[in-house]
N, C-alpha and C positions, 0 to 999 in steps of 0.2 A: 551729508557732512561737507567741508569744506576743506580745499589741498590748494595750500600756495605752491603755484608755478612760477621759480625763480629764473628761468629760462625763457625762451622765446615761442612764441604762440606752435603750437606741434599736438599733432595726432596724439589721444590718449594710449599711455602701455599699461600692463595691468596684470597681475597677477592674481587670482581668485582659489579660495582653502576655504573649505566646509570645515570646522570646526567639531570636536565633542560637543556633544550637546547632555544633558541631562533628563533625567526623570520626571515628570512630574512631583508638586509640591508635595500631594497626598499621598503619593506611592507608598502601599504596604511596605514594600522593602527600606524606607527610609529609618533613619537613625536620630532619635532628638537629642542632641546634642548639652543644649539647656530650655526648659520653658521658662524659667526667671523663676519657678513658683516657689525654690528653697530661700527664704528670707537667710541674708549674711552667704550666700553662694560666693560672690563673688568677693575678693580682698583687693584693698589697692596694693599693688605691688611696686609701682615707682608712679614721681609728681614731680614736673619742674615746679621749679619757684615762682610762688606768686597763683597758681594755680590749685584750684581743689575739684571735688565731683565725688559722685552716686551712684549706684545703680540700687534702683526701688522696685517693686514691683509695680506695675500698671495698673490703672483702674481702668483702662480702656481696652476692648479688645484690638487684635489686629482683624485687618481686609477677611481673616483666611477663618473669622468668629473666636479665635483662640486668644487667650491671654497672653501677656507677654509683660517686659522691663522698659523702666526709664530710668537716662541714662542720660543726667546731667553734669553741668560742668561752667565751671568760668574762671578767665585766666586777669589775673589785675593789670596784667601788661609788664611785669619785671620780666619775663623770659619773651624772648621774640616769637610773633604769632608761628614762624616752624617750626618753633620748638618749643610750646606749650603744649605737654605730652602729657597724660595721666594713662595710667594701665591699670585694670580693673582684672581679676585672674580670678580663675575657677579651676582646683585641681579634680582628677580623676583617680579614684582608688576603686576598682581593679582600671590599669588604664584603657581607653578606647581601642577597640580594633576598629577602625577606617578603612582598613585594605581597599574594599569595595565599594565603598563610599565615599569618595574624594575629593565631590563637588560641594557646596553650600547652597541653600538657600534659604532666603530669609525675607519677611516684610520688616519694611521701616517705614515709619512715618519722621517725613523730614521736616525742619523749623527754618529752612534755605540760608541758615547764616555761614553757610563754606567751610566747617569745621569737616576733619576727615576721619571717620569712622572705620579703622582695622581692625579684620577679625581674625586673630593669630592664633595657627594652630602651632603646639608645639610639642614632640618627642623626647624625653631624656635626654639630658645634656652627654651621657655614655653611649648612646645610642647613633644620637642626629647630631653631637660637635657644632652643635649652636646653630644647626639650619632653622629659618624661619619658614612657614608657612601663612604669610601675612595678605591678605586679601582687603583691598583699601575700595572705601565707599564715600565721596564726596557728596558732602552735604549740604548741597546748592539746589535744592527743591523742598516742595511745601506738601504735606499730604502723605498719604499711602502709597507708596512702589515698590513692587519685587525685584529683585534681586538676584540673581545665580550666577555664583563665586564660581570661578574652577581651575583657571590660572593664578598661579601665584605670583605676587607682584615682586619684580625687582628695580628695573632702572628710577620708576617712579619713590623707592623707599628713601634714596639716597638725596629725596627734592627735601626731607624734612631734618632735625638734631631728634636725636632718640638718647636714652640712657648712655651713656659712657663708658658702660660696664663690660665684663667678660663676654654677657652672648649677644652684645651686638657686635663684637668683633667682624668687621667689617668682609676680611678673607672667610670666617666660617660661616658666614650669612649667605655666600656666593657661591661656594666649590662643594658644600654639604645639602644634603634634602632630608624634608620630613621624612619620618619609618611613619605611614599612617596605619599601620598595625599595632602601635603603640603608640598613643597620642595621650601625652600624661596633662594637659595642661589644653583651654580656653582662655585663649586673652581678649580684652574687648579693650581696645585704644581708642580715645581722642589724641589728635596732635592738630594744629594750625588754629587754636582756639581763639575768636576777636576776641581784642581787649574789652574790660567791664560791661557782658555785657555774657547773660548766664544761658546756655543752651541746653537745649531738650530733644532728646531723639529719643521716640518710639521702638523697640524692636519685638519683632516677635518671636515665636521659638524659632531658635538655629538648629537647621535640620543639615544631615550630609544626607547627601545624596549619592544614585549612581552611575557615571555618566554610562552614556549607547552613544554609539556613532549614530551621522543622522546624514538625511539623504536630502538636494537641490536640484529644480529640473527646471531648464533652460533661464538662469542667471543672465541678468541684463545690467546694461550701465548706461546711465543717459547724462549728458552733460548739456544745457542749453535746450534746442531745439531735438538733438540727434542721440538716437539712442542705437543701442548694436548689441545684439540678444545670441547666446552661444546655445545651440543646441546639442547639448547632453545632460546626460543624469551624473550629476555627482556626490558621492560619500564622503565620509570624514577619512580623513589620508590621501585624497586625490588633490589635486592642483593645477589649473588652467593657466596656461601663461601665452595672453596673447602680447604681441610685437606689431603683427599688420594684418590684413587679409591672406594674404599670404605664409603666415610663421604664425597660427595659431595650436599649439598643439594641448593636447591633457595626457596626464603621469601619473600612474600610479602610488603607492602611500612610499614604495623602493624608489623611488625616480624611474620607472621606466616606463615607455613611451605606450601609451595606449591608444591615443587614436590621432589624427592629423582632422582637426576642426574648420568646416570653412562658416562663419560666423552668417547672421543675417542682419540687414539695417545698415544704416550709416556709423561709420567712423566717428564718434566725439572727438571733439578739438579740444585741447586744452590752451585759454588766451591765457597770458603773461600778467600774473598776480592771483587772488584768489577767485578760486571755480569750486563753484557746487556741483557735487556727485551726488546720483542718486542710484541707487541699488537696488536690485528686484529678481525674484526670482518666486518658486514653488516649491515650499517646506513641506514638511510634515506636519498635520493636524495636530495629533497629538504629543509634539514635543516644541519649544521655542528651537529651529534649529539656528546655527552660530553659525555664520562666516567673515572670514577674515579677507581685508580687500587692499593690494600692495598695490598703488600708481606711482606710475613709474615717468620720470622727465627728465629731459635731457637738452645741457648742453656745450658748445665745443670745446674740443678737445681744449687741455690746457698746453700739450705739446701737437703741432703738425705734421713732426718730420716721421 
């Protein structure tokens, strides 16, 4: 990936977190959510103006040999492409328990036209006070890709216009959370739809999952020519925070101090504008594991004294 350095050319800093990671797709213990196969599952439940759409069943399978929905849409251009929204909803009688299940995963087959596909899970409004559970998929690729949801999206919701109604209230979207022990409702959103101009996304069954922590052994960073490789193992709740050769330490899931690291390889330099990062490290075989990678740059103070 790529980090603009608005500062002057300087040693990389960095911060490195193993992530939850997930189940496999197949996993006995998993939960199908929907496979599309009830014809009329789904109701629209809100549409800007100028805008319409579907959900069909597939005659195609997905990657994973299973059936799945299509799940079209097209917006004439009266509401602005962030806010050509349509909401597609599938209610649950008795409702979901998810407790244990909290992650998503899903194949999509994508048509690349950047329309954004969220999959909203949501609890009783008596329950969850209008928290969302919204998981956004941008639809800037062509083909068959998996998928596994497991944070729920915030700062990115507020990039689009949503209904105007009581449960996007804006405060109970932010300070409330799903109860995924009772998940009475499947929403499947488009919103950022181009004008005239009708899209198709593939999906296949939406399955919860459950996530396991997961394990990374000796995590590297290379910038350029220079790469610099941390020897330790680490789990989901731990966190490396190196500074320099000297101030590298790992922390436990509490903050506390587990061991003082002396790194191998050279120092990456970060030059002034953008620098590709590249990440690397030894997962687990049988899980995709997830790490989150903070770079960090610096520079002068705005006050001296």
């Amino acid at each position: 990936w790529t980090v603009n350095n608005e500062f002057d050319k300087q040693p990389v800093k960095l911060r490195i977190e193993p992530l939850m990671s997930v189940k496999p797709y197949d996993d006995p213990s998993n939960i199908i959510i929907t496979d599309f196969s009830e014809p009329g599952g789904f109701i629209n439940e809100a549409i800007a103006d100028g805008v319409s759409g579907k959900i069909s069943i597939s005659k195609e399978n997905a990657v994973c040999g299973e059936p799945g929905g299509r799940f079209s849409a097209q917006s004439t251009g009266v509401s602005p492409r962030e806010g050509s929204y349509i909401n597609m909803e599938m209610r649950f009688d008795p409702w979901l328990n998810l407790d244990k299940n909290q992650a998503l995963g899903v194949w999509i087959k994508g048509d690349g036209n950047g329309q954004i596909l969220n999959f909203g899970l949501r609890s009783p409004r008596h329950i969850s006070h209008g928290a969302r559970g919204d998981r956004f998929v941008r639809i800037d690729f062509t083909g068959w890709k998996y998928f596994e949801l497991v944070e729920i999206e915030s700062s990115e919701f507020s990039n689009y216009i949503w209904p105007g109604d009581t449960p996007f209230y804006v405060y109970d979207s932010y300070r409330h959370r799903v109860e995924f022990g009772s998940i009475e409702k499947l929403q499947l959103w488009y919103n950022n739809l181009p004008a005239g101009k009708e899209v198709n996304t593939l999906v296949g069954p939406v399955k919860a999952i459950p996530m396991v922590s997961a394990a990374i052994k000796n995590p590297s960073i290379t910038i350029g020519e220079k790469s610099i490789v941390f020897p330790v193992n680490m789990e989901s709740g731990m966190y490396l925070e190196f500074r320099s050769y000297d101030d590298c330490k790992l922390y436990g899931p509490k903050g506390d101090l587990l061991m003082e690291v002396i790194p191998e390889g050279a120092v990456p330099v970060m030059l002034n504008g953008v620098n590709e990062i590249l990440f690397s490290g030894e997962g687990q075989k049988e899980i995709n594991t997830r790490v989150q990678v903070t770079v960090i740059s610096e520079g002068m103070p705005l006050d001296k004294r």
